[in-house]
C-alpha positions in Angstrom: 12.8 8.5 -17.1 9.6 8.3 -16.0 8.9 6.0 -13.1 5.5 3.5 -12.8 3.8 2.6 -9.7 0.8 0.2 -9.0 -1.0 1.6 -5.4 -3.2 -1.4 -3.9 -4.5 -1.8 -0.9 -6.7 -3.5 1.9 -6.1 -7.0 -0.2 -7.0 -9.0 3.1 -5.4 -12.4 2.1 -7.1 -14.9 4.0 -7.9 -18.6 4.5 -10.4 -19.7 1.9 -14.0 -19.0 3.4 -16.2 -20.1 0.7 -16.6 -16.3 -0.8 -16.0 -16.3 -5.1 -13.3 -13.5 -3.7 -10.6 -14.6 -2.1 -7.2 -12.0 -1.1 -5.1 -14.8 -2.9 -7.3 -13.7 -6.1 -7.1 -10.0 -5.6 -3.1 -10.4 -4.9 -2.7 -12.3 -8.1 -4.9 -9.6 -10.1 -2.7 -6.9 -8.8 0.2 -8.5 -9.6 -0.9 -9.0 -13.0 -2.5 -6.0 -13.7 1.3 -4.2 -12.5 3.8 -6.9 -14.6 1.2 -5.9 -17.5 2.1 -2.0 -17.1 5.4 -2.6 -16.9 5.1 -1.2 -13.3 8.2 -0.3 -11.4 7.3 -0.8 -8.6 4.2 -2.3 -6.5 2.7 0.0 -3.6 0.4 -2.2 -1.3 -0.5 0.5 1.5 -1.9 -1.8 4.7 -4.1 -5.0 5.4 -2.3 -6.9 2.8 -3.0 -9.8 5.1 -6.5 -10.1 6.7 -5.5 -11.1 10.8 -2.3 -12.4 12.2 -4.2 -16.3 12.0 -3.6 -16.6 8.3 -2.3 -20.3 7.9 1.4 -21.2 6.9 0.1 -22.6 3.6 -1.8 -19.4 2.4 1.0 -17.7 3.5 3.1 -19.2 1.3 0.8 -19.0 -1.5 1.0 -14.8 -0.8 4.8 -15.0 -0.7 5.3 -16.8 -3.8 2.7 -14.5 -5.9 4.9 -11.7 -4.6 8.3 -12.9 -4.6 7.9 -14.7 -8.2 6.8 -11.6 -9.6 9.3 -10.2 -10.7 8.4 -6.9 -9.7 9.7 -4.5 -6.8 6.6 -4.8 -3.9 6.5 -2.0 -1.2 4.4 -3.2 1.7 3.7 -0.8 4.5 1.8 -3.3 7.7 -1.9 -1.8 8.5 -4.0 -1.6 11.2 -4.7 -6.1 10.2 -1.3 -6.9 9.7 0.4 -4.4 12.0 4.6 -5.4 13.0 4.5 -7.8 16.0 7.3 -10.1 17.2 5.9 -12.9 15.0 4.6 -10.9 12.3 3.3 -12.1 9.3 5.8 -10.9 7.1 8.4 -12.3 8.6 6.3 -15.9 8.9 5.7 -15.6 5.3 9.1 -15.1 4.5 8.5 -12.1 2.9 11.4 -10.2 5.1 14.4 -11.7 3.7 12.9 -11.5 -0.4 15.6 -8.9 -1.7 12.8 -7.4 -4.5 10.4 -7.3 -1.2 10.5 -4.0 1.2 8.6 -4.1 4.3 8.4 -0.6 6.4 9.3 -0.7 9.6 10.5 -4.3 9.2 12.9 -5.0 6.7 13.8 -1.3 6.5 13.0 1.6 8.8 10.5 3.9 7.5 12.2 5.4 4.4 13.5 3.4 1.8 16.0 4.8 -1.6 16.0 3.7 -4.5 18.5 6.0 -5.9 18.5 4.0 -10.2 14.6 5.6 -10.1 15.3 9.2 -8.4 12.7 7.6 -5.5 12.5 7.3 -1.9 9.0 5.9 -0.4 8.2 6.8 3.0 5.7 5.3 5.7 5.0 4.5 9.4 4.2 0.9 9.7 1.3 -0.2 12.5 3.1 -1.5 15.6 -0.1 -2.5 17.0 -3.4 -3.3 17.3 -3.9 0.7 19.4 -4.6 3.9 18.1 -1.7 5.8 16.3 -0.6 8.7 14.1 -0.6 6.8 10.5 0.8 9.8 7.8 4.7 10.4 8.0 6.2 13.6 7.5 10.0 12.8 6.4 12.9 15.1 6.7 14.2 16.9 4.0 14.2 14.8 0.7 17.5 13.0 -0.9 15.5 12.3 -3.8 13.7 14.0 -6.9 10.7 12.0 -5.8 8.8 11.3 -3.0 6.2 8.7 -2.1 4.7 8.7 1.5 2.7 5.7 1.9 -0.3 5.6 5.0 -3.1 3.5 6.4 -5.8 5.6 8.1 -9.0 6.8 8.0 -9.2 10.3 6.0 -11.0 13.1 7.8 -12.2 16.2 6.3 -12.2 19.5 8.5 -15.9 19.9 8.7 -16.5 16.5 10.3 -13.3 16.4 12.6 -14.8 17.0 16.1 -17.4 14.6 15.2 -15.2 11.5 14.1 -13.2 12.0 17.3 -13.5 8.3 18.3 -11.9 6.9 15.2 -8.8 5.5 15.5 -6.0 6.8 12.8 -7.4 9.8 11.5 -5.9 11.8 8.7 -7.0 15.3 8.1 -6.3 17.5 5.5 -3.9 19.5 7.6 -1.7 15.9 8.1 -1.9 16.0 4.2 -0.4 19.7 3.8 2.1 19.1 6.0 3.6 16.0 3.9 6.3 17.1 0.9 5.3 14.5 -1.4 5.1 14.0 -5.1 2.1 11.1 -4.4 0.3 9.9 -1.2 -0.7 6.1 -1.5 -3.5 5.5 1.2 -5.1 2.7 2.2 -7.6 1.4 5.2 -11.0 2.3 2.7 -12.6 0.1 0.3 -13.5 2.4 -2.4 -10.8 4.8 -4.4 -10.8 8.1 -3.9 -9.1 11.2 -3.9 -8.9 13.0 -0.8 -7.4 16.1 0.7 -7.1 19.8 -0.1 -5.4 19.6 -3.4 -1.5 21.0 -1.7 -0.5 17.3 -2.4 -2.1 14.5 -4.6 -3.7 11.7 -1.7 -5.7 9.0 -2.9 -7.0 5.8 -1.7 -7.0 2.8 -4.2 -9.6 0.8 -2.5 -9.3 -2.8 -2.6 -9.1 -5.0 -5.5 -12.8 -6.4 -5.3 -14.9 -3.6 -4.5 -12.6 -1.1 -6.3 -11.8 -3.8 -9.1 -8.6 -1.3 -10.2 -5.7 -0.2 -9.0 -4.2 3.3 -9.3 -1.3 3.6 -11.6 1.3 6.9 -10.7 3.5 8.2 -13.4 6.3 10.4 -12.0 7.4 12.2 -15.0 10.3 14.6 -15.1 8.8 16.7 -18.0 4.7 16.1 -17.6 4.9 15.8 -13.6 2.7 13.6 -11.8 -0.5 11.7 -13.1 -3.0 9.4 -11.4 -5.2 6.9 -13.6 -6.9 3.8 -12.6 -6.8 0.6 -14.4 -9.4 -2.2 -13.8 -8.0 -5.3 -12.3 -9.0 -9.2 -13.8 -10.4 -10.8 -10.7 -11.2 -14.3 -12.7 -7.9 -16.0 -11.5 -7.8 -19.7 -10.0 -6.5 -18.9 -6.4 -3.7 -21.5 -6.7 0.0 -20.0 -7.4 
């Protein structure tokens, strides 16, 4: 059986500020653009929400796009919508959705789906501070492995030189992951990054990326990246 997943990120649902783009819009597009490929499951990798001030009625807006669905939706809290006592995730309502999986909230940071052969992995932002975003899991119970991250990607040349940023990933991070697929987020524009041990891509978000990645775990052709562009036209009301 071959399993589908949708990796998004950086959606940055906010309150309306006048923009043509709005996160609502590039939710709904992802959404879409996953229920149309028959996706198995939805991978949004960080910043789903813009700041914890998003108001309760564009929260609700997010929730219901996500819980009505009808797809599974991984969410792994970034660097803008990191766990706190009052996070948005559980003010959304998001938390208690049984199709919904929040790391580090509504589960710890690996999650099995043993019907697809899958566990995702990922270290949720506790805060607002610096931090060490890629997980390395333990030994896998699964025949496939997704680690999900939100950080900034370093490559070796450049690493003494970025030292001021805040959760950097560098290609030796990358290595050290046993992963079919790593879903990044924190950039605006896809790319794949890394050394090549381990496929590692960003998706970039939906309105400067305008696609989203789409995985294919097969158990005969292995795994395959593509990206598919994403319809951004969408009224922002659910």
């Amino acid at each position: 059986m071959t399993v589908v997943l949708v990796h998004s990120s950086d959606i940055h649902v906010d309150d309306d500020a006048g923009w043509a783009y709005t996160g609502l819009i590039g939710l709904r597009a992802v959404l879409d653009r996953a229920r149309a490929l028959a996706a198995d499951f939805v991978l949004l990798a960080g910043d789903t929400f813009d700041n914890h001030r998003v108001s309760a009625p564009v929260l609700r807006q997010a929730a219901d796009l996500i819980t009505q669905s009808g797809l599974q939706v991984v969410l792994l809290p970034g660097n803008h919508d990191p766990v706190l006592p009052d996070c948005l995730f559980r003010r959304s309502g998001l938390s208690v959705h049984p199709a919904v999986h929040v790391l580090g909230v509504t589960r710890a940071e690996t999650i099995l789906f043993a019907d697809h052969a899958l566990e995702i992995s990922g270290r949720a932002h506790r805060g607002f501070g610096d931090m060490a975003p890629l997980y390395s899991p333990a030994s896998r119970t699964a025949r496939w492995r997704v680690v999900m991250a939100h950080g900034h990607y370093v490559p070796p040349k450049e690493w003494a030189a970025n030292a001021h940023r805040s959760w950097r990933i560098g290609d030796h991070d990358l290595a050290g992951v046993d992963a079919d697929y790593i879903a990044l987020g924190h950039w605006d524009r896809p790319a794949a990054v890394g050394d090549g041990s381990v496929p590692a891509y960003y998706s970039g978000s939906p309105d400067l990326a305008g696609t989203v990645n789409v995985v294919r775990l097969d158990p005969v052709l292995g795994v395959s990246v593509s990206r598919e562009a994403l319809n951004l036209s969408h009224p922002t009301t659910a």
